[in-house]
C-alpha positions in Angstrom: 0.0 0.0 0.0 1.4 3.5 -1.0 1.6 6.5 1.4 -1.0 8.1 -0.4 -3.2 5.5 -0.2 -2.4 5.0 3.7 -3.5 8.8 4.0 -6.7 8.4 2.2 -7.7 5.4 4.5 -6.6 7.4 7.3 -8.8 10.2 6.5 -11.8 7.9 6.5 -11.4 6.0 9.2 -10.5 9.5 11.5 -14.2 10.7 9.6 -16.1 7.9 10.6 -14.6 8.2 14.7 -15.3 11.7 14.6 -18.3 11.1 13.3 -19.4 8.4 16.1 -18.1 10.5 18.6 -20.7 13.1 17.9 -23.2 10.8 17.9 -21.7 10.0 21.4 -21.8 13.5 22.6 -25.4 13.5 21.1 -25.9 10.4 23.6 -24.7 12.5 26.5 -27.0 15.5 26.0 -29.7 13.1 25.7 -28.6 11.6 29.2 -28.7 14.7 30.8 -32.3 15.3 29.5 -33.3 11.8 30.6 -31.7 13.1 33.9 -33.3 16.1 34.2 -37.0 14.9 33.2 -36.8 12.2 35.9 -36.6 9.8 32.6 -34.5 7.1 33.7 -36.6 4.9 35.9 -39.0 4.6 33.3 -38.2 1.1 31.5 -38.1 -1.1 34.6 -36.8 -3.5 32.4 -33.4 -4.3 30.4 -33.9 -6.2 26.8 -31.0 -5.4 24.5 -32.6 -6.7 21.6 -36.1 -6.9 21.9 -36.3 -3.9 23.9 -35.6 -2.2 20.7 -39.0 -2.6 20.1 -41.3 0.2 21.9 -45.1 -0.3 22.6 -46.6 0.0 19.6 -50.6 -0.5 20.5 -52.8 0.9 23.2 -52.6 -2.4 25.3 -49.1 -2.4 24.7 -48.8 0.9 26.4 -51.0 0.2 29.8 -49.0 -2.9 30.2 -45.7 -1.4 30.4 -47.3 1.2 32.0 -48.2 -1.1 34.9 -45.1 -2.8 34.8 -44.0 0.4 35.8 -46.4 1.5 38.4 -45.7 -1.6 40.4 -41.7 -0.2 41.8 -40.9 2.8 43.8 -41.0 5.6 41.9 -44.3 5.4 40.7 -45.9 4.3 44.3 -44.1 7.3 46.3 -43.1 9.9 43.6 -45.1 9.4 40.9 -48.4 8.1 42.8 -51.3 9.4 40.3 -49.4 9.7 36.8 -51.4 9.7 33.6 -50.6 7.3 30.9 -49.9 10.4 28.7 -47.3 11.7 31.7 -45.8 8.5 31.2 -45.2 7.9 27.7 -43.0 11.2 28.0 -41.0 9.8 30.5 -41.0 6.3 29.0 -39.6 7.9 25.7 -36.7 9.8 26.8 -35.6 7.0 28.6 -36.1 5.0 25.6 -34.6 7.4 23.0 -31.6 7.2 25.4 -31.3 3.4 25.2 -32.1 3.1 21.5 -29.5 5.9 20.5 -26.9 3.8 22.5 -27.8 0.7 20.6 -27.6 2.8 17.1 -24.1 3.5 18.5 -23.0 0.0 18.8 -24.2 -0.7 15.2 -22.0 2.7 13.8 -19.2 1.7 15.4 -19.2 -2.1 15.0 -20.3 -2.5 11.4 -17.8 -0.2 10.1 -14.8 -1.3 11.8 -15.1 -5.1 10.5 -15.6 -3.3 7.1 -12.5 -1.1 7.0 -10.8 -4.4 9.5 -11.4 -7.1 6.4 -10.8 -4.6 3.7 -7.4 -4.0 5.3 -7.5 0.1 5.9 -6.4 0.2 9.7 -3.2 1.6 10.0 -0.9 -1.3 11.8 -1.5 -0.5 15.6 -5.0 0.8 15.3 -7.0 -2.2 15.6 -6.7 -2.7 19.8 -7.9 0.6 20.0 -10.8 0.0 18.7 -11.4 -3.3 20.1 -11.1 -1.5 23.4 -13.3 1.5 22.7 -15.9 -1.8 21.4 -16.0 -3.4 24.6 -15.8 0.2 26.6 -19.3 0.6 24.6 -20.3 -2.8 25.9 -18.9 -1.8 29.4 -20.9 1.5 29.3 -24.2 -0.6 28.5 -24.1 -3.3 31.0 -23.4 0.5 33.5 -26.4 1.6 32.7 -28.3 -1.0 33.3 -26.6 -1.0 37.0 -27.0 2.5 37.6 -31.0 2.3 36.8 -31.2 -0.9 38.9 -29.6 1.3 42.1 -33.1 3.2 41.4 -35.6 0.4 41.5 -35.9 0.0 45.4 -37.3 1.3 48.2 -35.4 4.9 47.8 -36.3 5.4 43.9 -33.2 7.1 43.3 -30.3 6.2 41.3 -26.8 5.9 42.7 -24.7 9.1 42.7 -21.7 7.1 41.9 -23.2 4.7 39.6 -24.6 7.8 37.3 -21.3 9.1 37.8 -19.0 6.3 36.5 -21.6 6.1 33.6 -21.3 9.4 32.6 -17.1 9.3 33.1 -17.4 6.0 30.9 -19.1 7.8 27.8 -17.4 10.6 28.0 -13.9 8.5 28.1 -14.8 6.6 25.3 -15.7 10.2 23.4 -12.6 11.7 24.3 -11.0 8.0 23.3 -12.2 8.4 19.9 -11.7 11.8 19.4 -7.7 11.6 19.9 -7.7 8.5 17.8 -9.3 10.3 15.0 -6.6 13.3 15.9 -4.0 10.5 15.7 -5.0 9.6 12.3 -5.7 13.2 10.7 -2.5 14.7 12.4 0.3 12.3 12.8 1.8 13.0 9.5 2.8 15.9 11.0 5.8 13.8 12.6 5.1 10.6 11.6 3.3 7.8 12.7 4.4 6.3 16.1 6.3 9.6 17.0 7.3 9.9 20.6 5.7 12.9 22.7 7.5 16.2 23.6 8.5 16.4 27.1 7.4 19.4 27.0 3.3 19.1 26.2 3.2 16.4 28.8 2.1 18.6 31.2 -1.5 19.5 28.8 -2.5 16.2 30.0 -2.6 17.1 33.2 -5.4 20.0 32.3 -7.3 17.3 30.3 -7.4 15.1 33.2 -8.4 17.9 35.4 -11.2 18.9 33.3 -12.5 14.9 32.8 -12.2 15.0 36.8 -14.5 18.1 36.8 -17.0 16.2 34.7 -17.1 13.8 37.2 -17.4 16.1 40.2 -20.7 17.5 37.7 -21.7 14.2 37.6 -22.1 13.8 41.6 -23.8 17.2 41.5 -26.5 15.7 39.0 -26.9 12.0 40.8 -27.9 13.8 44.3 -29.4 16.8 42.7 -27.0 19.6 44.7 -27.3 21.9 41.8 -30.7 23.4 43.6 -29.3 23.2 46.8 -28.2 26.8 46.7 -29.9 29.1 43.1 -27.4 31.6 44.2 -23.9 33.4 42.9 -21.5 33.7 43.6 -22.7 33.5 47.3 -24.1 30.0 48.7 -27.2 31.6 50.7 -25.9 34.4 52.6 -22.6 33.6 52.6 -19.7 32.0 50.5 -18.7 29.4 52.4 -22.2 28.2 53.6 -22.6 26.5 57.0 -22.8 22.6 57.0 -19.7 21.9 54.9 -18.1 18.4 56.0 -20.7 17.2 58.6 -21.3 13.9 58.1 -19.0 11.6 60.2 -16.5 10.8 58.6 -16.2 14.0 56.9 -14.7 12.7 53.9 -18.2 10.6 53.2 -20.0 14.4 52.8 -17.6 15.0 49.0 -19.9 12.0 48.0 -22.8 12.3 49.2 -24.1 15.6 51.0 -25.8 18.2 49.0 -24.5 21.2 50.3 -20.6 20.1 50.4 -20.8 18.2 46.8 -22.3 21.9 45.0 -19.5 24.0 47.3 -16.8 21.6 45.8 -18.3 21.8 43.0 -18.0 25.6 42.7 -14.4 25.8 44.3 -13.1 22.9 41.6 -14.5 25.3 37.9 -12.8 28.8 39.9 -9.3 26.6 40.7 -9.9 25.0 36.8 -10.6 28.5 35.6 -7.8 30.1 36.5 -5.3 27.5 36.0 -6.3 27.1 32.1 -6.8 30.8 31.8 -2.8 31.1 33.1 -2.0 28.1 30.9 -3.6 29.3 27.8 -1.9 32.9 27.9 1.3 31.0 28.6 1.1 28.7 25.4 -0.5 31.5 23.2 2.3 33.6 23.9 5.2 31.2 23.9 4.3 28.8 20.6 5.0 30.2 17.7 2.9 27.4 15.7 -0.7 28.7 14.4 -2.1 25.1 15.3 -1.3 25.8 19.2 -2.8 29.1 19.3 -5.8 28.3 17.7 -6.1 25.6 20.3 -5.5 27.8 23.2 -8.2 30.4 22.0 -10.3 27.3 21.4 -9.7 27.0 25.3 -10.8 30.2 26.4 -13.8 30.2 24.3 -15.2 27.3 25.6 -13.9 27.6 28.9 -16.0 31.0 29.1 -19.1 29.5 27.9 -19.0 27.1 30.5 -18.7 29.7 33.1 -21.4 31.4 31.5 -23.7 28.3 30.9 -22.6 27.1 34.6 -23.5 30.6 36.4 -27.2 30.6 34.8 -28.2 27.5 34.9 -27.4 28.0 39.0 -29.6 31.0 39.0 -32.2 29.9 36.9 -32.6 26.5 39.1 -31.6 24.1 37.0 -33.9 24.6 33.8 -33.7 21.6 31.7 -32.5 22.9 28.3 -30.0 25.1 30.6 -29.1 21.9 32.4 -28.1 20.1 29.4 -26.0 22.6 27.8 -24.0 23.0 30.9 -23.4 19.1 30.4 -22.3 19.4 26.6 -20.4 22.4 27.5 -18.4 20.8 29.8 -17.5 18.4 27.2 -16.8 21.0 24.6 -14.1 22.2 26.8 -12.5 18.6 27.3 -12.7 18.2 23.5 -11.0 22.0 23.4 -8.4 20.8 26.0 -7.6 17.3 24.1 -6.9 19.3 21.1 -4.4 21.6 23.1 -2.7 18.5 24.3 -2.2 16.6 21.0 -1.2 19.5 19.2 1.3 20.0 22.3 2.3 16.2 22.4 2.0 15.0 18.3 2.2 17.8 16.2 4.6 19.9 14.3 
């Protein structure tokens, strides 16, 4: 196979990743509608296959709907619900699930295509394999997660919801630098060792994957309405309460008013550290690529602060809710660019 040829096959195989990885991100703003509708507990069931399948007749409908009304949420939350209330519900929840099986068909069918028709580069094909069974992974997840919701307390686990969302959004960023690897590694070759001296951007794409998760707590116990005020919690900044629970270390995970103050003191210590970082590569790189991904930074970094402040004030409005989510991993693709142009490129 010629070079030319190797280029061509790696410009559609980094097309199709980038392609599934927005159908990924498309999966996470979905999630965090399900979320914030209360979707999730809605299919009390999990059928891979013939759960593709929703109701599809009036009967159909009052039988899943009293499927449903026999658990938890229904009986203490939900006690009264029309069948029109529920097929709202029941479809978000099952928009969610079907988009997540449409994602296993995007991925799978095209990489045993471009696997028999031999257009992996050598080295690619684990990496796929992996993100393959981290797709499988994040199904059999979310499954768990809604499980941790159909007891007694109809709620779902904070760190269940959480791992699921750090899950999808690994296997996003996962494809995403793939696809970088592929569209940008002519630049110094395939295989090229890093620079020592972009190692340290992974450190801010770590730190912004660990902010994810810390948003992630914030959704599973629902801390975001804790306090609708900024930048003061209540009537004061550090609000009262913080770290009560013995042993103080269990209230980061699972009380309301220290998870949202974390929260809040995590994106001003993020802000300002890729604000300082971004001024220091725009001004020392004298590559277009690296500037361009440090503005990148800033812009998305301040629409996250923006999106982050409002949906706060405005107590958590769904569509608000769920741009806060995507924004947050706008930023992370924003930062993952930074780091491979800091690490791979020329």
């Amino acid at each position: 196979m010629t070079s030319i040829e190797q280029s061509r096959y790696d410009r559609q195989v980094a097309n199709w990743l980038i392609f599934c990885a927005v159908v990924v991100f498309a999966m996470i703003l979905l999630g965090g509608v399900t979320r914030l509708t209360n979707s999730g507990l809605s299919i009390v069931e999990w059928k891979p296959l013939v759960g593709a399948i929703p109701p599809l007749s009036e009967q159909d409908w009052q039988d899943t709907f009293a499927k449903y009304q026999q658990y938890p949420e229904y009986q203490k939350i939900n006690h009264g619900m029309s069948l029109h209330e529920f097929k709202m519900i029941f479809m978000y929840e099952y928009l969610h699930r079907l988009l997540g099986r449409l994602i296993g068909v995007l991925f799978a069918l095209p990489m045993i295509y471009f696997a028999v028709r031999g257009r992996l580069r050598p080295g690619l094909a684990p990496g796929l394999v992996m993100l393959f069974f981290m797709g499988g992974l994040q199904g059999l997840l979310g499954w768990y997660m809604v499980k941790s919701g159909l007891v007694d307390n109809p709620r779902v686990s904070q760190y269940r919801l959480t791992a699921h969302l750090g899950v999808a959004v690994a296997i996003y960023a996962y494809m995403l630098w793939l696809a970088f690897e592929l569209l940008f590694s002519r630049d110094t070759g395939s295989g090229a060792a890093p620079r020592q001296g972009g190692r340290w951007t992974l450190a801010l794409v770590a730190l912004v994957y660990l902010m994810i998760l810390s948003g992630g707590l914030v959704a599973g116990t629902d801390a975001g309405f804790a306090y609708s005020t900024w930048p003061l919690m209540g009537d004061s900044f550090i609000p009262p309460g913080l770290y009560a629970t013995t042993p103080a270390w269990l209230a980061a995970f699972e009380d309301i008013t220290t998870i949202q103050f974390n929260h809040r003191m995590f994106a001003y210590a993020l802000f300002a550290v890729l604000m300082v970082s971004m001024v220091r590569v725009y001004r020392n790189s004298t590559r277009r690529r690296a500037r361009l991904a440090s503005m990148l930074v800033v812009v998305a970094l301040c629409i996250q602060v923006i999106l982050g402040i409002s949906t706060l004030l405005l107590h958590v409005p769904v569509a608000l809710g769920t741009a806060h989510q995507g924004g947050a991993v706008l930023l992370l693709t924003a930062t993952l660019f930074l780091s491979h142009v800091q690490l791979r490129q020329s």
